[in-house]
N, C-alpha and C positions, 0 to 999 in steps of 0.2 A: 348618262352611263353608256349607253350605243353609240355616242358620237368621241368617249374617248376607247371603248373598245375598236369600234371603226378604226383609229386615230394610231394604232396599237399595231393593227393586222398591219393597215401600209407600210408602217415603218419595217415591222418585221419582213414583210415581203421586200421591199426593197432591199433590205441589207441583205436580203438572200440570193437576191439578181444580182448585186454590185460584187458579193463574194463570188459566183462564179463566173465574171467576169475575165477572161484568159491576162489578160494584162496585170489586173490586181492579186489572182494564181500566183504569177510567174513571181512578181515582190515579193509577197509571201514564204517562198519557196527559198529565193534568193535571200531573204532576211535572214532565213533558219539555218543556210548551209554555214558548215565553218570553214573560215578559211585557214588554207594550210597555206606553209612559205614554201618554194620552192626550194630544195637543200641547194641546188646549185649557185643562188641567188642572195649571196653572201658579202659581207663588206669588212675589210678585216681591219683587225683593232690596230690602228697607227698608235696611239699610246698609251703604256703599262705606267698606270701611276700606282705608287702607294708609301708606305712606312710604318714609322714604328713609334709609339711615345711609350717613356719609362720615365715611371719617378718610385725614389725609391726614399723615404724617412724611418730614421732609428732615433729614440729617445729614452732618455735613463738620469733618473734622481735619485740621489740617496741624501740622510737622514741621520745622523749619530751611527756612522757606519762604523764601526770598530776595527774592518779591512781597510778603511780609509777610502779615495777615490774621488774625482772633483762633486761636487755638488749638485752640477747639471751638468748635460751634456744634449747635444743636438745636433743631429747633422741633415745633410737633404742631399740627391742628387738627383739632375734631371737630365735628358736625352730625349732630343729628335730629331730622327733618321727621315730624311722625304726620298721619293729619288722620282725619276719619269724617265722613261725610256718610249724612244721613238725610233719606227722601223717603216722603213718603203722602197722596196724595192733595193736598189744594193747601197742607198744611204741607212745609217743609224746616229743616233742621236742620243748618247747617255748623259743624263745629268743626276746629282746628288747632292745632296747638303746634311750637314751634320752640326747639329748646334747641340752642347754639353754646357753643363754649371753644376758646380755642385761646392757644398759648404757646410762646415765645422764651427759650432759653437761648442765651448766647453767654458766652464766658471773660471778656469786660472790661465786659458789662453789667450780666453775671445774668438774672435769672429776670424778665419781663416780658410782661405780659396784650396778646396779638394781636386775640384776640375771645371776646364774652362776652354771652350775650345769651339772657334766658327770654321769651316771645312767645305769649299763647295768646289767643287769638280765637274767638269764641262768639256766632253769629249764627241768627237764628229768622227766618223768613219766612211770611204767609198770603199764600195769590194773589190776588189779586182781580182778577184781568184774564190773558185765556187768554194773552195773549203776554206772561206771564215776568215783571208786576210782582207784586211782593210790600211788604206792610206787614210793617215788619220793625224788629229789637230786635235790638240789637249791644252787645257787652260784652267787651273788650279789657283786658288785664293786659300791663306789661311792664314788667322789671329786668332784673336781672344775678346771678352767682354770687358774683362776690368783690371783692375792693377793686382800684380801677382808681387809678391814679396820672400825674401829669403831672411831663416830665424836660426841666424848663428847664436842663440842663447836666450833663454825666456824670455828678457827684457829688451832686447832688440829687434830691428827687422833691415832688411837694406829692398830700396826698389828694385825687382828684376824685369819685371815686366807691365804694360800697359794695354789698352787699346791697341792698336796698327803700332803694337814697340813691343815685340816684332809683327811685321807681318808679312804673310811669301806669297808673289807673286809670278807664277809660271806662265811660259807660253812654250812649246812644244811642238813641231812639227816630226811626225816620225808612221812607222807602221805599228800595226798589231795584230794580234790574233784574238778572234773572239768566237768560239764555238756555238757558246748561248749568253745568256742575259748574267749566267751566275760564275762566269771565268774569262776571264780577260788578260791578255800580255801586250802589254805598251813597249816599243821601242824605241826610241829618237836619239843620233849621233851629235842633234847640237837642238841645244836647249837654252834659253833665255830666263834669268831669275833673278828676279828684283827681291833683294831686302831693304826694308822700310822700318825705320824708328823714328816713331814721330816724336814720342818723348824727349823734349830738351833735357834734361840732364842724362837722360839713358846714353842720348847721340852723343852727348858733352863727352860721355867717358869712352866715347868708342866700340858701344856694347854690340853685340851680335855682328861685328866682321867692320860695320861701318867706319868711315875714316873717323876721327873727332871732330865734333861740331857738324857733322853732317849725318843725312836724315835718310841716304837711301843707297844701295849700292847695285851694282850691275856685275853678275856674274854671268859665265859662259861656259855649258860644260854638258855632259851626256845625262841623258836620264833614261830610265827606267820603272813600270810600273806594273804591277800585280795585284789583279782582285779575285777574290775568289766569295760564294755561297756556296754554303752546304747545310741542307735539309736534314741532318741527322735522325731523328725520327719525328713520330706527330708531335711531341712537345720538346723540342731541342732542335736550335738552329744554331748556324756558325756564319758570321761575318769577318773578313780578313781583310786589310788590303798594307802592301809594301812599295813603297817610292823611296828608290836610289839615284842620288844625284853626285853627278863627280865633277869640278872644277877644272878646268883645263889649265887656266892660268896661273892658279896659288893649289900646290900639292894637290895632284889631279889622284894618286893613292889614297890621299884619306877622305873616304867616301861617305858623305852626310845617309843620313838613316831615317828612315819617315816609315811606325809601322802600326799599326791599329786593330785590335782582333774582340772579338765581341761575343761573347758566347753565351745563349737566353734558353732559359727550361724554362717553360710554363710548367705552374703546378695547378691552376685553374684556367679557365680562359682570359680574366684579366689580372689573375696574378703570376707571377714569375721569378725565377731566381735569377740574376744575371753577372757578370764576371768579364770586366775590365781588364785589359795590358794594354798597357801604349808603351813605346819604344821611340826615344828618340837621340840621334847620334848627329851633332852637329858642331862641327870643326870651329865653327869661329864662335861658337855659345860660349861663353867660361861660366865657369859654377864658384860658389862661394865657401869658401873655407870656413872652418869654426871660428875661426880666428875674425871674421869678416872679409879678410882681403878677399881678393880673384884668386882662380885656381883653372887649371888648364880644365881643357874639354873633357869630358866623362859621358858615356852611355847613361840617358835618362831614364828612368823605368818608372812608370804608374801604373798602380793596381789597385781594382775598385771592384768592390762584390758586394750584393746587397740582394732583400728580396723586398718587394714591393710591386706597384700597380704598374701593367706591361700593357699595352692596346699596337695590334698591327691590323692595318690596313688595305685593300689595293681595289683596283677599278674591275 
């Protein structure tokens, strides 16, 4: 019992020596302090990533309905918006992608494409002027996922579209203006724009400008570009953007139309109501009569509204 009381005192004396040891103090001291960052001592964010995913489904059966009305019905429609923005010094760096699908089932029509749409946009800017112009390089990609079809009458359909049939290929050298991240003005007096149908019988008929039997075309002509965001309030936002292209060489007046506008009300944090227009004016597109034939070019209009599951995100 004495030899571990003994055994007891040393220990405790000794850790009493070694605690006030100025060296093991000072750790001590220095373990406990907290550290602060310097405010000056900052490294700023080279990139703004984020987006948005929306899906939106409606469903509806009836039963010995005596209004009448198909028997089923189902539709779906999804959205995702990425984008990443990069900024250093007087370079920037915008990119975006937009991929859409959306789809209609009903009992007496079947299975038919609502919306469909790949969309990636890829813009480079140097400043050369403190207020927000830049010398700048845009390079734009867009199709679709799958075959799109046209229903001159219940029982029929005709091919309009496919994969890369059509698909638009831009390249752009020109200036713009861009104040901040959510407004931008693209300008370029000459422009390079490849259309693409890979579709043999799309190509066969000479569909979207291309000569027949061939698969890609080369135009030459001016462009133009506009995007804008707007925060409306804490649960409503606005997406917009407009691309105008003019031909120099075939009817430089009739001016192709590229427009897209997106408008999203959260009613909770992952649900939302959202509202579609797309606008599309394209001179060498022909549309299809009831009749089945071709029919000259016409302003295209879709519009899509829906509420369902909305998630956005950013770094």
């Amino acid at each position: 019992m004495k030899k571990t009381l003994v055994t007891m005192l040393i220990v405790a004396a000794a850790g009493y020596v070694f605690a006030q040891d100025p060296t093991v103090k000072g750790l001590k001291e220095a373990a406990g302090k907290e550290i602060k960052k310097d405010p000056n001592d900052t490294i700023p964010k080279l990139w703004k990533l984020g987006g948005l995913v929306n899906a939106n489904l409606n469903q509806a059966a009836l039963s010995n309905w005596a209004a009448g009305g198909d028997k089923s019905s189902l539709s779906l429609n999804s959205l995702l918006s990425l984008y990443a923005y990069y900024t250093k010094g007087k370079h920037s760096w915008n990119n975006t992608l937009d991929l859409a699908y959306g789809i209609v089932s009903t009992t007496s029509l079947g299975n038919r494409k609502a919306d469909d749409r790949i969309d990636f946009l890829s813009k480079y800017g140097y400043r050369i002027s403190p207020k927000n112009w830049y010398v700048t390089g845009l390079f734009n990609f867009r199709t679709q996922f799958a075959k799109g079809f046209s229903y001159p009458d219940n029982n029929s359909k005709i091919l309009t579209s496919d994969f890369m049939a059509p698909a638009y290929i831009l390249v752009s050298p020109g200036i713009s203006y861009q104040p901040s991240d959510n407004f931008s003005i693209f300008l370029s007096p000459i422009t390079a724009r490849w259309t693409i149908v890979s579709n043999d019988s799309l190509s066969a008929a000479g569909a979207y400008g291309v000569d027949p039997g061939k698969k890609t075309k080369l135009e030459m002509g001016a462009f133009a570009s506009v995007n804008y965001k707007k925060k409306i309030s804490e649960s409503a936002s606005y997406q917009g953007r407009l691309d105008l292209f003019s031909n120099y060489r075939h009817k430089p007046a009739n001016i192709d139309l590229y427009m897209t506008n997106i408008l999203l009300v959260k009613v909770t944090r992952v649900i939302a109501i959202n509202f579609n227009v797309d606008l599309i004016y394209d001179d060498d597109a022909k549309t299809v009569k009831s009749d089945g034939t071709a029919g000259g070019p016409k302003l295209q209009i879709k519009e899509l509204m829906g509420i369902g599951l909305a998630y956005s995100f950013k770094n």
